[in-house]
BALOBA-1460 file (C-alpha; in Angstrom, 3 decimals):
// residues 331
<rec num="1" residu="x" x="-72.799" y="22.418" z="-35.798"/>
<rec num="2" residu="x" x="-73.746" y="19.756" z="-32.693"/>
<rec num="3" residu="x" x="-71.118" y="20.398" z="-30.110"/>
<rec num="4" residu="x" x="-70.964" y="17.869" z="-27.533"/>
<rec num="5" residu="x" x="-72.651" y="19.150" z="-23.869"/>
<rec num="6" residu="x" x="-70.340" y="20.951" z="-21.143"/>
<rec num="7" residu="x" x="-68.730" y="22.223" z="-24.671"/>
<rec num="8" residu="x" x="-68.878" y="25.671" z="-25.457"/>
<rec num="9" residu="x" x="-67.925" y="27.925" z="-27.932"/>
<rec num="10" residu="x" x="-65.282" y="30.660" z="-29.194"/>
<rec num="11" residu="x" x="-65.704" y="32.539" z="-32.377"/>
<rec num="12" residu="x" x="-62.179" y="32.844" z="-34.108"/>
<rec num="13" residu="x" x="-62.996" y="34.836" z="-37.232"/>
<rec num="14" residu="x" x="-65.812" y="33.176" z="-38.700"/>
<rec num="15" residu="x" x="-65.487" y="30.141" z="-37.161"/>
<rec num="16" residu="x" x="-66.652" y="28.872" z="-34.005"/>
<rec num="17" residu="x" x="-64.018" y="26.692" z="-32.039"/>
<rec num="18" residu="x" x="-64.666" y="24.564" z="-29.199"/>
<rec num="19" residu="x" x="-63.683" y="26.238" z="-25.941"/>
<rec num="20" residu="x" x="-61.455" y="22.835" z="-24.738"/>
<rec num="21" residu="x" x="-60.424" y="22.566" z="-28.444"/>
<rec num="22" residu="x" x="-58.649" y="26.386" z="-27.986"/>
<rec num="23" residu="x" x="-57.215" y="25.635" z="-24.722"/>
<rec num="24" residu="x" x="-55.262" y="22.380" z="-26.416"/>
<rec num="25" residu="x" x="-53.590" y="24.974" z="-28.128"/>
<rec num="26" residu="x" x="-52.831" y="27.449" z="-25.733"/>
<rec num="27" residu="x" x="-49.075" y="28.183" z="-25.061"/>
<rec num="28" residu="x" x="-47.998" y="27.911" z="-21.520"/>
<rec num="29" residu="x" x="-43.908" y="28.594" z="-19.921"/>
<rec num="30" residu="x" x="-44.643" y="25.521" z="-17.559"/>
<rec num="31" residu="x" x="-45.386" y="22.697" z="-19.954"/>
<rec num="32" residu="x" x="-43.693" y="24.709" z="-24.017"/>
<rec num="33" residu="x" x="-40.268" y="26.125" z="-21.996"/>
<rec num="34" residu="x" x="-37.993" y="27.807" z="-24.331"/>
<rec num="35" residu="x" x="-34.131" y="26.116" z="-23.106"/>
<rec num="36" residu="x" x="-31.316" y="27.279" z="-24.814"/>
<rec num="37" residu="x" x="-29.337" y="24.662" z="-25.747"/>
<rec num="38" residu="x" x="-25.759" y="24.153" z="-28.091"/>
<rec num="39" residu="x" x="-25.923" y="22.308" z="-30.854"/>
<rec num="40" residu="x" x="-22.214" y="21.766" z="-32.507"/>
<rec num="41" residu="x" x="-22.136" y="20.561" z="-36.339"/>
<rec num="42" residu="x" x="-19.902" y="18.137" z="-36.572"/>
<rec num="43" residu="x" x="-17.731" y="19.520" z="-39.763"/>
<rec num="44" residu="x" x="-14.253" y="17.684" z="-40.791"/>
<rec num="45" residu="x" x="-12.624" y="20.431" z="-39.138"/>
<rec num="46" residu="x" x="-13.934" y="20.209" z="-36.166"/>
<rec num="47" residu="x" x="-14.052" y="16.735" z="-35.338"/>
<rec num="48" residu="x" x="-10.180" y="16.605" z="-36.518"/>
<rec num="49" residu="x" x="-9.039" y="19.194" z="-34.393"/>
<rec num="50" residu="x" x="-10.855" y="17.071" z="-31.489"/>
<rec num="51" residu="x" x="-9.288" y="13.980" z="-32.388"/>
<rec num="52" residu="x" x="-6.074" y="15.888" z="-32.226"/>
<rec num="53" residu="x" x="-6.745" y="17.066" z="-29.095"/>
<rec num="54" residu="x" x="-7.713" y="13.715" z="-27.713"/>
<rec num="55" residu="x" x="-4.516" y="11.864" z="-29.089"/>
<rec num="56" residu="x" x="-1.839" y="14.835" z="-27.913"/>
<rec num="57" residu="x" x="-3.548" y="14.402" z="-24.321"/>
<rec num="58" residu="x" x="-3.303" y="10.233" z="-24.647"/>
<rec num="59" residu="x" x="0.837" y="10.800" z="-25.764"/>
<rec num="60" residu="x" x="0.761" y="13.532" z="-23.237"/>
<rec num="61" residu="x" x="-0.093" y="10.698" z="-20.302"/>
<rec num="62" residu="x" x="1.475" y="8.090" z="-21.926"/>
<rec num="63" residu="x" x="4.889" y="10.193" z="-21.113"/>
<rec num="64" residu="x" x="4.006" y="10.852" z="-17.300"/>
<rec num="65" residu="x" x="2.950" y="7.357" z="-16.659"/>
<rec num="66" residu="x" x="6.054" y="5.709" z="-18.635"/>
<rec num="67" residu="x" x="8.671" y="8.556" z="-16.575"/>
<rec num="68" residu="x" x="7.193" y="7.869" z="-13.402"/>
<rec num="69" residu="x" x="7.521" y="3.942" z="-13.734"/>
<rec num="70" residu="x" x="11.147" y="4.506" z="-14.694"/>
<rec num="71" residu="x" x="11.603" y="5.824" z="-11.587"/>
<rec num="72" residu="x" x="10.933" y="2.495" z="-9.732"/>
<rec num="73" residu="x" x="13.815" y="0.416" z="-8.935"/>
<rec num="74" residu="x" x="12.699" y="-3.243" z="-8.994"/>
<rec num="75" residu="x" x="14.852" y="-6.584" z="-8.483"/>
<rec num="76" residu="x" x="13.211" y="-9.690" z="-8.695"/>
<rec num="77" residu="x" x="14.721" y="-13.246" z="-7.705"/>
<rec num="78" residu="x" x="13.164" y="-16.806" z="-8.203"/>
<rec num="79" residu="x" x="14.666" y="-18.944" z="-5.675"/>
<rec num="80" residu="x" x="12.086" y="-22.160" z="-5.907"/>
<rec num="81" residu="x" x="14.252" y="-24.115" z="-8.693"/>
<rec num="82" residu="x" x="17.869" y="-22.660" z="-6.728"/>
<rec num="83" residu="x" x="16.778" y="-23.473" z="-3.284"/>
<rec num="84" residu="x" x="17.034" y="-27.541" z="-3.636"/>
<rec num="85" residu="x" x="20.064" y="-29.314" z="-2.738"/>
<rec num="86" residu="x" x="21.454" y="-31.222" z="-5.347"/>
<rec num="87" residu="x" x="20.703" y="-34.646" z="-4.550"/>
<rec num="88" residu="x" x="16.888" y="-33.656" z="-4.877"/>
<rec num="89" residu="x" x="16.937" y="-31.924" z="-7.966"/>
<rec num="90" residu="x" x="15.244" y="-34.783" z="-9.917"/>
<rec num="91" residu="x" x="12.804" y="-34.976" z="-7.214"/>
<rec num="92" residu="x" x="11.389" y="-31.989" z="-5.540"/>
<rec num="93" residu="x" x="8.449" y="-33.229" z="-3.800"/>
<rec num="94" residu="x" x="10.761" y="-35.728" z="-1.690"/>
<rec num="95" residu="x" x="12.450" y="-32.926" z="-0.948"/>
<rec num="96" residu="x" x="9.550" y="-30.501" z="0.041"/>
<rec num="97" residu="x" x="7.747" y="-32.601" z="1.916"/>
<rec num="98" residu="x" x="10.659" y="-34.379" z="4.271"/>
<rec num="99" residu="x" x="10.745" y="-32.080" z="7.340"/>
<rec num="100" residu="x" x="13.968" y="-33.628" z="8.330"/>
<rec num="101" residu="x" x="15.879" y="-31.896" z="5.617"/>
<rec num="102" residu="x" x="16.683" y="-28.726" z="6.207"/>
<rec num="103" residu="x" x="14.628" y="-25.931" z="4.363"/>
<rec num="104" residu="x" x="17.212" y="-22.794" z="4.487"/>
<rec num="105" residu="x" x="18.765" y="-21.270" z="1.611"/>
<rec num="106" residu="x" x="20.877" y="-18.250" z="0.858"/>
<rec num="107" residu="x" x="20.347" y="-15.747" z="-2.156"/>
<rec num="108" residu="x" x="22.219" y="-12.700" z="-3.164"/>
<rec num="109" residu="x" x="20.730" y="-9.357" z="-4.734"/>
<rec num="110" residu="x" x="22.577" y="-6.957" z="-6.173"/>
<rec num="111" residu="x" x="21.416" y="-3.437" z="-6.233"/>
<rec num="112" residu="x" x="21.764" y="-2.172" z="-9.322"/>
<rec num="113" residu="x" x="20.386" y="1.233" z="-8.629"/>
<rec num="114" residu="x" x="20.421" y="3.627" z="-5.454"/>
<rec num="115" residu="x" x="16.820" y="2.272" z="-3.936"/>
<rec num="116" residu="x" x="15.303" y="4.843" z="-1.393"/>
<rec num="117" residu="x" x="13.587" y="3.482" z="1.559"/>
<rec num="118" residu="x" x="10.399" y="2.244" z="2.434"/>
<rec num="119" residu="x" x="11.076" y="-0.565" z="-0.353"/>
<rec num="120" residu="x" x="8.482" y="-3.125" z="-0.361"/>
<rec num="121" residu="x" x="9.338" y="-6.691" z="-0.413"/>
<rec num="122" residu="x" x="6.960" y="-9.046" z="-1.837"/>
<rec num="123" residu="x" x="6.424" y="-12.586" z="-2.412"/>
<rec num="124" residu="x" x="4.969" y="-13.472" z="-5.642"/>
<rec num="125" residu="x" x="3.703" y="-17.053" z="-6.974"/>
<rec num="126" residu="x" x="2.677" y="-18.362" z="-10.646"/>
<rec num="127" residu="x" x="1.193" y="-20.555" z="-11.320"/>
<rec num="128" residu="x" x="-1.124" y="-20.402" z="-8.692"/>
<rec num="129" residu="x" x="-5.191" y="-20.229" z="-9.232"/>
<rec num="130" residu="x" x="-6.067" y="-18.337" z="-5.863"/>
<rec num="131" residu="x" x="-9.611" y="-17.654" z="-8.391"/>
<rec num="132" residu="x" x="-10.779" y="-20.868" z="-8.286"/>
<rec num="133" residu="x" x="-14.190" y="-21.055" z="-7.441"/>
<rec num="134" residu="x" x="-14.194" y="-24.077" z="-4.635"/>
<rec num="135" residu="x" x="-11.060" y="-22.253" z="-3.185"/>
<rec num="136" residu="x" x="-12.384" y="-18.505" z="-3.028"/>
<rec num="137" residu="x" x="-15.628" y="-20.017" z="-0.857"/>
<rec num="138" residu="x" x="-13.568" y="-22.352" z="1.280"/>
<rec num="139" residu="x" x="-14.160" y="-19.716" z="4.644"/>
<rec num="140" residu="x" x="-16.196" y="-17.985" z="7.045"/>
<rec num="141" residu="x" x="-16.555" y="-14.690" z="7.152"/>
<rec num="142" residu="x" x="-19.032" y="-14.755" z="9.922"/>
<rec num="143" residu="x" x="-15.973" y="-16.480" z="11.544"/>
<rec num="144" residu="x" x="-13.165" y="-14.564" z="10.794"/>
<rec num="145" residu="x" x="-15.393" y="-11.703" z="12.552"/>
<rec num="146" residu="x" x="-16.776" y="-13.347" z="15.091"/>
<rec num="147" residu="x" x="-14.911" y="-16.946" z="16.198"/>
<rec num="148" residu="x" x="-16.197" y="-20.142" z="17.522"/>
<rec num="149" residu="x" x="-19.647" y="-17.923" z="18.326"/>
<rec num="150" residu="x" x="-20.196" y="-18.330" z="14.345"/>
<rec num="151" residu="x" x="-22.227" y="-21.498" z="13.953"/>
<rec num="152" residu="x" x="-22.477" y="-21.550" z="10.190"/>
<rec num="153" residu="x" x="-19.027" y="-22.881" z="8.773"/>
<rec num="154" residu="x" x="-20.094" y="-25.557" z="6.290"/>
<rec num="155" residu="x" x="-18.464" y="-23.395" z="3.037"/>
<rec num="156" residu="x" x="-15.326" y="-24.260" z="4.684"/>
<rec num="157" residu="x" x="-15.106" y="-28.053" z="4.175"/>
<rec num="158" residu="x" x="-13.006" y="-29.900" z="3.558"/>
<rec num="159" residu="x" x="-10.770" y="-27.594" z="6.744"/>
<rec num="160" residu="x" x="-14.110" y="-26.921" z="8.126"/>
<rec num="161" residu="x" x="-13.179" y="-29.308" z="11.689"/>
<rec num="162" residu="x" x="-10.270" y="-31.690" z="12.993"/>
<rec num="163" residu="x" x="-10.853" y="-34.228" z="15.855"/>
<rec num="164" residu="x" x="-14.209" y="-33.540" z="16.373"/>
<rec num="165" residu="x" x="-13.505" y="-29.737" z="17.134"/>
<rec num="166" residu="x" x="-13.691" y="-26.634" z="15.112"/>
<rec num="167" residu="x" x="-11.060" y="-24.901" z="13.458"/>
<rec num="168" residu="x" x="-10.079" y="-21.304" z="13.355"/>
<rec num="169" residu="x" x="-9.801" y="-19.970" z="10.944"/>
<rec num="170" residu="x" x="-11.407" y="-22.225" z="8.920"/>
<rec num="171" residu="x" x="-11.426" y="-22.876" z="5.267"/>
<rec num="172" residu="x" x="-8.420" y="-23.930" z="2.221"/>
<rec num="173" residu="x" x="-7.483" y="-19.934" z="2.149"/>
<rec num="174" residu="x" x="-6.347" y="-20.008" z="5.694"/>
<rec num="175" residu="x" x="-4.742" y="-23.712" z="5.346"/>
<rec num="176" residu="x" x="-2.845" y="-22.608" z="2.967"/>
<rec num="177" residu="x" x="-0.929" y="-19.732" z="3.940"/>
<rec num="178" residu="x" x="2.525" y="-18.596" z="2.830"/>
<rec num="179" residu="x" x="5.151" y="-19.634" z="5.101"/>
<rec num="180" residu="x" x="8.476" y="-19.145" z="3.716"/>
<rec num="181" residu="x" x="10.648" y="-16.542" z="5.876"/>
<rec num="182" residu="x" x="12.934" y="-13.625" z="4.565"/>
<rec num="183" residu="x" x="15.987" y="-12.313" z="6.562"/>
<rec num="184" residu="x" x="17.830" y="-9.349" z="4.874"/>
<rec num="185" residu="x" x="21.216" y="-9.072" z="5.743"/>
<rec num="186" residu="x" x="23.857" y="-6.201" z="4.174"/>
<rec num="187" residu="x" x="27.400" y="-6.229" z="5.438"/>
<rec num="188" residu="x" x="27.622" y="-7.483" z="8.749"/>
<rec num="189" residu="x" x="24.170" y="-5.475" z="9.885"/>
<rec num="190" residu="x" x="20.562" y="-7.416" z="9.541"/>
<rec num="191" residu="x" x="18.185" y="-4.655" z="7.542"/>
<rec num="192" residu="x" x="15.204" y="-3.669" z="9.333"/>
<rec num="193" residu="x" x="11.854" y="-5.034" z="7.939"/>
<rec num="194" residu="x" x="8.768" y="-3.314" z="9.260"/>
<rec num="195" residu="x" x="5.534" y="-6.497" z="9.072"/>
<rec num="196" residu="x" x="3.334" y="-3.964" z="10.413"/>
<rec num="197" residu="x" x="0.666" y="-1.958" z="8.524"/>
<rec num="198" residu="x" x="1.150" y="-4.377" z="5.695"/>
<rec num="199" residu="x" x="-2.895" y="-5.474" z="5.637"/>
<rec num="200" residu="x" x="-5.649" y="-2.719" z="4.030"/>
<rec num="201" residu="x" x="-7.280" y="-0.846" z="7.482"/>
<rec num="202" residu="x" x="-10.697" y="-1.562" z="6.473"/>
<rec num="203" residu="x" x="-9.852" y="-5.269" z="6.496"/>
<rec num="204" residu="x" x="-7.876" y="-5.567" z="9.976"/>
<rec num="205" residu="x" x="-10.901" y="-3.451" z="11.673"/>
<rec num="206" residu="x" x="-14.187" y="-4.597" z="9.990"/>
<rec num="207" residu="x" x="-13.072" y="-8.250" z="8.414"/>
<rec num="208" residu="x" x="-11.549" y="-10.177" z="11.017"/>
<rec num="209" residu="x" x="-12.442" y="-9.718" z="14.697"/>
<rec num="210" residu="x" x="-10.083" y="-7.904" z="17.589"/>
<rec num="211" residu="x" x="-11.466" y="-11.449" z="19.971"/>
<rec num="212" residu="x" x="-11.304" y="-13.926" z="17.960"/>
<rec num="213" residu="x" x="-7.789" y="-16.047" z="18.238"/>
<rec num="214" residu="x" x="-6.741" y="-18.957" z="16.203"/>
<rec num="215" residu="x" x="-8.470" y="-22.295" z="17.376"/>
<rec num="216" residu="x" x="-7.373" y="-26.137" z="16.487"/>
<rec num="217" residu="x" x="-5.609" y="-24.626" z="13.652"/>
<rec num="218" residu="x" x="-3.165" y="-26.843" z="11.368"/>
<rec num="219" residu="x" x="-3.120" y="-29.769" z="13.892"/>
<rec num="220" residu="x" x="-3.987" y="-32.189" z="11.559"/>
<rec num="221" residu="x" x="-2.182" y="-34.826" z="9.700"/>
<rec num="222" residu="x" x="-2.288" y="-33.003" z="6.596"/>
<rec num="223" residu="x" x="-0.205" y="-29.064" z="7.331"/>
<rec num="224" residu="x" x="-0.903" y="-26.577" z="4.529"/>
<rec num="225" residu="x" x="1.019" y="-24.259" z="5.045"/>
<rec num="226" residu="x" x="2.116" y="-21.200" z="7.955"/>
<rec num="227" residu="x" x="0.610" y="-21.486" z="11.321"/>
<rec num="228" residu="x" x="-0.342" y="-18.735" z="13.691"/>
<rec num="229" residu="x" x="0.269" y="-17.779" z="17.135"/>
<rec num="230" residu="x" x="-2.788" y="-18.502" z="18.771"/>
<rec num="231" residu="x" x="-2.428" y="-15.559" z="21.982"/>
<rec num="232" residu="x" x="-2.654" y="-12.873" z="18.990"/>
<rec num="233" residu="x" x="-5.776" y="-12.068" z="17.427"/>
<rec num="234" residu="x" x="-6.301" y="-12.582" z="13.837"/>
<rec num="235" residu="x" x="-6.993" y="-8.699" z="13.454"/>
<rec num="236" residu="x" x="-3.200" y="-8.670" z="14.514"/>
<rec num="237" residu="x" x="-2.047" y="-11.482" z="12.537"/>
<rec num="238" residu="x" x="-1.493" y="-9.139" z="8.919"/>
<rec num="239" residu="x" x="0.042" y="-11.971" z="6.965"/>
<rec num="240" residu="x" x="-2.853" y="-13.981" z="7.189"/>
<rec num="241" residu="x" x="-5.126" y="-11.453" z="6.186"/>
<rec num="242" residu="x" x="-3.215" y="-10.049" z="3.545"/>
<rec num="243" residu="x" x="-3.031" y="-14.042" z="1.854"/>
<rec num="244" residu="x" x="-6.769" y="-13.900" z="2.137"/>
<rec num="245" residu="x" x="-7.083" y="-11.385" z="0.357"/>
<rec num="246" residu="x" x="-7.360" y="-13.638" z="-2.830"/>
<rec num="247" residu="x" x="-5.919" y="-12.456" z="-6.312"/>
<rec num="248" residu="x" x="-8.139" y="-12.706" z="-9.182"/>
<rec num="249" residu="x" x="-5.233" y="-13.959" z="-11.736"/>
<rec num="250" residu="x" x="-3.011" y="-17.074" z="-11.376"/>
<rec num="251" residu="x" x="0.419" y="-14.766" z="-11.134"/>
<rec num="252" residu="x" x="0.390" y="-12.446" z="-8.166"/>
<rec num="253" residu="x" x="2.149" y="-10.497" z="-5.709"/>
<rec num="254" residu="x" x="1.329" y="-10.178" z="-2.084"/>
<rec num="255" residu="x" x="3.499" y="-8.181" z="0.294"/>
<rec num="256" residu="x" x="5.478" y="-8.979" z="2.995"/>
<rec num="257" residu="x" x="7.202" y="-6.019" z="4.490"/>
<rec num="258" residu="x" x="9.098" y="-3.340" z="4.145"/>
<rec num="259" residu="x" x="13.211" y="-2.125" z="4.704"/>
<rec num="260" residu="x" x="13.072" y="1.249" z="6.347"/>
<rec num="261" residu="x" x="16.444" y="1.412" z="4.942"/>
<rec num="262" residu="x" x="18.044" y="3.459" z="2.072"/>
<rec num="263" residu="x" x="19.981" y="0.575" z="-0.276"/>
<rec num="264" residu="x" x="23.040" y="2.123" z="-2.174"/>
<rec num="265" residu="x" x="24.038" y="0.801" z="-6.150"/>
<rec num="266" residu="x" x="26.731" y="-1.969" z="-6.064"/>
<rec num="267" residu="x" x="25.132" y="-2.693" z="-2.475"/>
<rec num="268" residu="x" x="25.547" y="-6.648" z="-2.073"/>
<rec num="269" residu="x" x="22.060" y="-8.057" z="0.211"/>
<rec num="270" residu="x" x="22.217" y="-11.789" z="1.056"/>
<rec num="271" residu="x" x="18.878" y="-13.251" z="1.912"/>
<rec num="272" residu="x" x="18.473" y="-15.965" z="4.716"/>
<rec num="273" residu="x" x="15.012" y="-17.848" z="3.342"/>
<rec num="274" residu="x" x="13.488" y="-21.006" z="4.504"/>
<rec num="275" residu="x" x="11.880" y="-22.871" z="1.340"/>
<rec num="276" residu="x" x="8.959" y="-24.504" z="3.028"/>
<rec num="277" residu="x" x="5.970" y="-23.503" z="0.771"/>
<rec num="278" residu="x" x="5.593" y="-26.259" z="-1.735"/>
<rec num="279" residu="x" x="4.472" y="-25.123" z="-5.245"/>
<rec num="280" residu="x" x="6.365" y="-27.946" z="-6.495"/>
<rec num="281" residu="x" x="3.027" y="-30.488" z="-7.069"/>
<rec num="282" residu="x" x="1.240" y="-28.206" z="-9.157"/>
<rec num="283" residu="x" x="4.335" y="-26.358" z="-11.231"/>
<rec num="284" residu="x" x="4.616" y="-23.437" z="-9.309"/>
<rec num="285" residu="x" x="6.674" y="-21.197" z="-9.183"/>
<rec num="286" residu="x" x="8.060" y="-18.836" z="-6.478"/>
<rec num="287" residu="x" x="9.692" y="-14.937" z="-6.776"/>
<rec num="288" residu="x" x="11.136" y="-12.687" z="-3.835"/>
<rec num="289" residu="x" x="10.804" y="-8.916" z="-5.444"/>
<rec num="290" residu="x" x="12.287" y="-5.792" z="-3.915"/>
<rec num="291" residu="x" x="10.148" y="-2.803" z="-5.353"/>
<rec num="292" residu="x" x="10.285" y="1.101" z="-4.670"/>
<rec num="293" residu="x" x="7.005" y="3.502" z="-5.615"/>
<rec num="294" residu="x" x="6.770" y="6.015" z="-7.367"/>
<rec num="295" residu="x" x="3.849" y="8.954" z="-7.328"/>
<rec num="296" residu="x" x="2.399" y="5.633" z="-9.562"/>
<rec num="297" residu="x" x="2.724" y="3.750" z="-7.277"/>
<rec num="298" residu="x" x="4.532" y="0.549" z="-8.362"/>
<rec num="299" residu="x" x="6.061" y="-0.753" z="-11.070"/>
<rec num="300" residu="x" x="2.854" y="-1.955" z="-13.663"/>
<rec num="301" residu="x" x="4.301" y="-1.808" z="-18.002"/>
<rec num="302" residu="x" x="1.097" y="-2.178" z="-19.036"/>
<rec num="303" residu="x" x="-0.677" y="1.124" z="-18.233"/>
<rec num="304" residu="x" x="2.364" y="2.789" z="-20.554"/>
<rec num="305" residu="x" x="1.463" y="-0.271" z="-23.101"/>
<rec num="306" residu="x" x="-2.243" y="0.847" z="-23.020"/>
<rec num="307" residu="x" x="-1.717" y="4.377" z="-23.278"/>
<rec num="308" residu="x" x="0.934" y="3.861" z="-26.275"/>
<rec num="309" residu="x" x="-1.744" y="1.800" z="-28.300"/>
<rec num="310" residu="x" x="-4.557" y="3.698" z="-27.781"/>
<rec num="311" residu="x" x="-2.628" y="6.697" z="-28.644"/>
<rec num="312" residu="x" x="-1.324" y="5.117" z="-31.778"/>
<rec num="313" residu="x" x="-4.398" y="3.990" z="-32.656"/>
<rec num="314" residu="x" x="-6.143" y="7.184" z="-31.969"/>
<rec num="315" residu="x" x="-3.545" y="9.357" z="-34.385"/>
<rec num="316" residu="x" x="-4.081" y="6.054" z="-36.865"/>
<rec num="317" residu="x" x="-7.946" y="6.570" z="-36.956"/>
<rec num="318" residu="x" x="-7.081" y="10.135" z="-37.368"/>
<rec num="319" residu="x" x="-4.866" y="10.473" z="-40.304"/>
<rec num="320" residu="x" x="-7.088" y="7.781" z="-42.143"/>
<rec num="321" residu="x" x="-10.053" y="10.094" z="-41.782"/>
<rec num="322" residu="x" x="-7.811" y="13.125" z="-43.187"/>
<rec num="323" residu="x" x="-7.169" y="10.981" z="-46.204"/>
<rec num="324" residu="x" x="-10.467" y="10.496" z="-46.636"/>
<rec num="325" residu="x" x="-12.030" y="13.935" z="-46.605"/>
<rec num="326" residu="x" x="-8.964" y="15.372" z="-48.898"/>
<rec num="327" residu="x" x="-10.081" y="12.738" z="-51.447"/>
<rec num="328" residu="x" x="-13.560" y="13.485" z="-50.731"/>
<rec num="329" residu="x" x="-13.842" y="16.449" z="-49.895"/>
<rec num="330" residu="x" x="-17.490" y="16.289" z="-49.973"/>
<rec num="331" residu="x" x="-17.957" y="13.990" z="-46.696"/>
């Protein structure tokens, strides 16, 4: 037999094998390990007892989530379409836009339940598409962090300057910031609100700079909406960076403050507003909610919707595949 050369040979019985040819074949506990390893059959039984597993533990959530959201205490008020004296009913924009008339209103809350404090007031809008794509790029980041030393502020047009001079903060987010005002009054006593703390940390320290103060801001023809003071910094100015935080659907909350007071049930709480934020030209529409938490956190329906459907769903899929192996009992 021709053997190629640098080949040699092994006799295995009566045959020769090539020495390279043997070593091919050669076990070794680097390269052939031996891992144990589980491998579970999936019988009927089995995979039923799973799925009942998986839907008790989905029912078993489903209760936790649904009793911990019934311990929030929410009341929610919409005060756009109340807030307009009579005469300007049939035309709101007149009425919005007319600084000589006045803007305050009074609303009453009832509270329904005993509310434990800190409850969290919030502002909430409809309506309004904080996701669109030209309004989301309309500012400066570089800005916010770093003021009039940020050179680059061309994303921010059309607010990008006024008169020749820059504006800070720049951008339609900043322009058009939130300005109606809440005063909560019970009794004869004005409730405490706490405006502090309301912005995320990691926004007020690495998002908008401890230096950098409002410039040229909102001293156009054309006011937006809230102005700022300009001797505080915008790291200290939290309802400015909470609004630009934008939402990513078109009905949103965004939070004001909070009463560090304890709010009985029957308790009567009039609310001194001023209506100055117009969501009247685009069909807005605007909502003052009082909210407690819960180990939840706040009040959301649809996590308990989710878990209910997927639960039902789950038990569904279940029973139908019970059916079908006591009919055939073969699959």
């Amino acid at each position: 037999m021709d053997v190629d050369e640098g080949s040699s040979l092994d006799t295995i019985g009566d045959q020769s094998v090539p020495q390279h040819s043997r070593r091919c074949k050669a076990f070794h506990q680097f390269t052939q390990q031996s891992l144990p390893a589980c491998k579970p059959v999936l019988t009927p039984k089995w995979v039923s007892s799973w799925r009942t597993t998986i839907c008790e533990g989905l029912f078993l959530k489903m209760f936790f989530t649904v009793f911990g959201y019934l311990q929030v205490v929410e009341i929610v008020d919409r005060y756009d379409a109340e807030c307009i004296p009579e005469a300007y009913k049939s035309n709101k924009m007149a009425y919005i836009k007319d600084n000589s008339i006045p803007k305050n209103c009074s609303q009453f809350l009832k509270v329904y339940k005993r509310m434990k404090a800190p409850i969290y007031i919030y502002y909430q809008l409809d309506n309004y598409y904080q996701n669109h794509r030209r309004y989301v790029k309309s500012k400066s980041e570089q800005q916010l962090l770093h003021g009039l030393g940020s050179n680059d502020t061309s994303s921010c047009k059309p607010q990008e300057s006024n008169n020749g001079l820059p504006i800070v903060p720049c951008g339609l987010i900043a322009w058009s910031l939130f300005n109606d005002t809440f005063t909560f009054i019970r009794g004869k006593s004005e409730l405490k609100v706490s405006r502090k703390n309301i912005a995320w940390k990691s926004d007020r320290d690495h998002k908008f700079g401890k230096h950098v103060y409002p410039f040229n801001f909102q001293n156009g023809t054309l006011i937006g909406g809230g102005k700022l003071e300009p001797s505080i910094p915008l790291s200290d100015q939290e309802d400015l960076i909470v609004w630009m935080r934008t939402a990513a659907l078109p009905s949103f909350r965004k939070l004001y403050g909070r009463i560090e007071e304890d709010l009985d049930t029957d308790d009567v709480v009039v609310v001194k507003l001023m209506n100055n934020y117009n969501t009247y030209s685009f069909g807005g529409k605007k909502k003052l909610v009082l909210s407690t938490s819960s180990w939840l956190g706040g009040k959301n329906d649809f996590l308990g919707a989710a878990y209910v459907f997927a639960g039902s769903s789950c038990i569904f899929v279940s029973l139908v595949f019970l059916l079908l192996h006591t009919k055939i009992p073969g699959n």
